[in-house]
N, C-alpha and C positions, 0 to 999 in steps of 0.2 A: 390430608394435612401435610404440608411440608414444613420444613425447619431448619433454618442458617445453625451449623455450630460452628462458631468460629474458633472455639478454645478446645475442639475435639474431646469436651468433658460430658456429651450428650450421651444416651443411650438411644436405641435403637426407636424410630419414630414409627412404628410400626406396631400398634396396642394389641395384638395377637401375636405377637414375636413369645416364641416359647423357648430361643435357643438355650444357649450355657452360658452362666451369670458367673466370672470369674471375677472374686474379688481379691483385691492387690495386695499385698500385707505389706504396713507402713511401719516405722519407729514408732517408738514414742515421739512425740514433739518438744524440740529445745526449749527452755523456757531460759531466756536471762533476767536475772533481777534488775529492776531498776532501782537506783538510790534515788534520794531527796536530794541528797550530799554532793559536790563533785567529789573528786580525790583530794584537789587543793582544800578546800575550803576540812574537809575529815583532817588533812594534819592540822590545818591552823588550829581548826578547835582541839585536838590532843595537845599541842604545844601550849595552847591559853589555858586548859585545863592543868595541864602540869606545874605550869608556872604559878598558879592558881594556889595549886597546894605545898609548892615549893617556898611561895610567902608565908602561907599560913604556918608550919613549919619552923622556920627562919624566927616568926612570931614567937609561935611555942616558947621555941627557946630560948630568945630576948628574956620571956616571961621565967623561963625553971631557973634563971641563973648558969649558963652553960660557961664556962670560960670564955672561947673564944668562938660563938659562932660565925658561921660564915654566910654572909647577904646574900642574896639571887642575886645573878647575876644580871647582865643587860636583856631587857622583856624584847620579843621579839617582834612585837607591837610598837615599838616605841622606835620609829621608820629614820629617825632624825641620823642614828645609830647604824643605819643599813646602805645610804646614800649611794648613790655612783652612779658613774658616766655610765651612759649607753652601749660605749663600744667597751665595758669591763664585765665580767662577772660579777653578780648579788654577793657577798660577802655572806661566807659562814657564819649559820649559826648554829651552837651556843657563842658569842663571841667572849670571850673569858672580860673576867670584869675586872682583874688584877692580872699582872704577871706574875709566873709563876717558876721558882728558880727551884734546881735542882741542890743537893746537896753540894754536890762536888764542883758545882760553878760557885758559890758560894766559897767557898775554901782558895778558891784560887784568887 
């Protein structure tokens, strides 16, 4: 009986072969987790999520009578707000939904 090994992972083709069976000690094997998720899509949903509870929130305390609560700001979903050319940088977000001055600019 002969036999092509092409991948040199054969053993000896010879069914009376009594030699020394030397076996190889291996690692364990890597395993990487696969996501559902990509990366992008995991922040979008935490940011929709946040914001999510950042109205609810906001809500609340419409609701308890707060003095002066303060809105969410611009949603991050709301693309209108994010615009730009091609040849520029996506625009930060949180983008602040008011400006916001410091004391001592104020004073002067």
């Amino acid at each position: 009986m002969s036999k092509i090994d092409t991948q040199g992972m054969s053993g000896p083709v010879d069914p009376n072969y009594k030699g020394k069976v030397k076996a190889q000690p291996h690692k364990p094997m890597m395993i990487h987790p696969r996501r559902l998720f990509t990366p992008e899509y995991v922040k979008e949903m935490k940011i929709l999520i946040n914001e999510v509870l950042d109205e609810r929130e906001y809500q609340r305390k419409l609701r308890m009578n707060y003095d002066d609560p303060t809105p969410p700001g611009i949603s991050y979903f709301d693309t209108e707000q994010f615009k730009h050319r091609i040849n520029e940088p996506e625009p930060e977000y949180p983008k602040p939904a008011y400006h916001s001055y410091r004391l001592d600019e104020l004073q002067e």
